[in-house]
N, C-alpha and C positions, 0 to 999 in steps of 0.2 A: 412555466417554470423551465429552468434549464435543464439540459439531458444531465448534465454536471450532477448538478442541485439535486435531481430525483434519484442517482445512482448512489448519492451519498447518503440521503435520504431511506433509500432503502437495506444500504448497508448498516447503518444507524438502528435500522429495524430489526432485520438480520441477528445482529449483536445482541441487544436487548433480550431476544428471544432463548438466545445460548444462556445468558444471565439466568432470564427464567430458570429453564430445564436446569442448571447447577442448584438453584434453590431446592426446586421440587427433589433433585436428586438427593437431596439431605433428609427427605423424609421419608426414602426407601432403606427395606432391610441393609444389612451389611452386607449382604453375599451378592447384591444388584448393584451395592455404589459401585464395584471396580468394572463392572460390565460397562454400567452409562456414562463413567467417565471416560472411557478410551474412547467410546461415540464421539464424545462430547468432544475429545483432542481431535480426535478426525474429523468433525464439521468446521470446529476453529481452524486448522489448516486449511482447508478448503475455500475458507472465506477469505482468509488471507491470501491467497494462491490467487484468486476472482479479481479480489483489491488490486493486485500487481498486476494480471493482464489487461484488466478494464485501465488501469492506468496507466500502462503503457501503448496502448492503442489511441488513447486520446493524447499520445504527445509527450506523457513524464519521463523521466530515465529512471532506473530502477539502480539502486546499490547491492549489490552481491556480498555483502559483507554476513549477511545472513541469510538461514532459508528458510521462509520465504523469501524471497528479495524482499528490501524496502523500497518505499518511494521516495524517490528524492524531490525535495524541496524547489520552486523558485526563488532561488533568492536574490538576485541581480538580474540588471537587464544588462547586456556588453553591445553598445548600438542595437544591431536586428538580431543577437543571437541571447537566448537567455544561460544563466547560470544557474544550475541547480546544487542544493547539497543535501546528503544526508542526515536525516535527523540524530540516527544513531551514533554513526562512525565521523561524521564531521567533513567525509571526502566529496571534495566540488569537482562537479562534471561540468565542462570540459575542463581541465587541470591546466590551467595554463605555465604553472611551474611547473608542471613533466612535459612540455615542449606539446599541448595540445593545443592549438588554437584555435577556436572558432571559427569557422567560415561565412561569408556574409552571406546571406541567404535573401531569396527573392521577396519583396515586399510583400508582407503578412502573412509567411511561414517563419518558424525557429524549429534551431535545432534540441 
């Protein structure tokens, strides 16, 4: 399998898991749910945090329109450089209408 594949894989799991603990969290007193939810916000951030640097290490660009960053999309190829955009805000990295241009880059890397 791919490193890809297993990272997502286990993020998938990851997740699942927060799902759990929200469930069980409904079958605790009322004076523990505000405890284990604020847990619970702060491991979903963290996860999300993980998502963004593991994705950005393996190559994505990340959109700052929110925080956490998101991960921006492939969605075009422009010759050797790819185009990404964000799911969220819709903004395409590299912008070619803000005078960015992509650069050719050495056969089988992108930017």
């Amino acid at each position: 399998m791919e490193p890809l594949t297993l990272l997502s894989a286990g993020f998938k799991t990851l997740k699942e898991v927060v799902t759990a603990i929200k469930a069980i969290k409904e079958l605790l007193p009322e004076n523990k749910k505000n405890e284990v939810s604020m847990g619970i916000d702060g491991v979903e951030a963290n996860l999300k945090i993980a998502e963004a640097q593991i994705a950005q290490a393996l190559g994505y660009q990340l959109c700052q329109c929110e925080f956490p960053p998101v991960i921006m999309l492939n969605v075009e190829n422009s010759g050797r450089n790819k185009i990404f955009q964000c799911p969220k805000c819709n903004k395409k990295y590299p912008n070619i209408y803000e005078g960015e241009v992509p650069q050719p880059q050495p056969e089988g890397e992108y930017v």
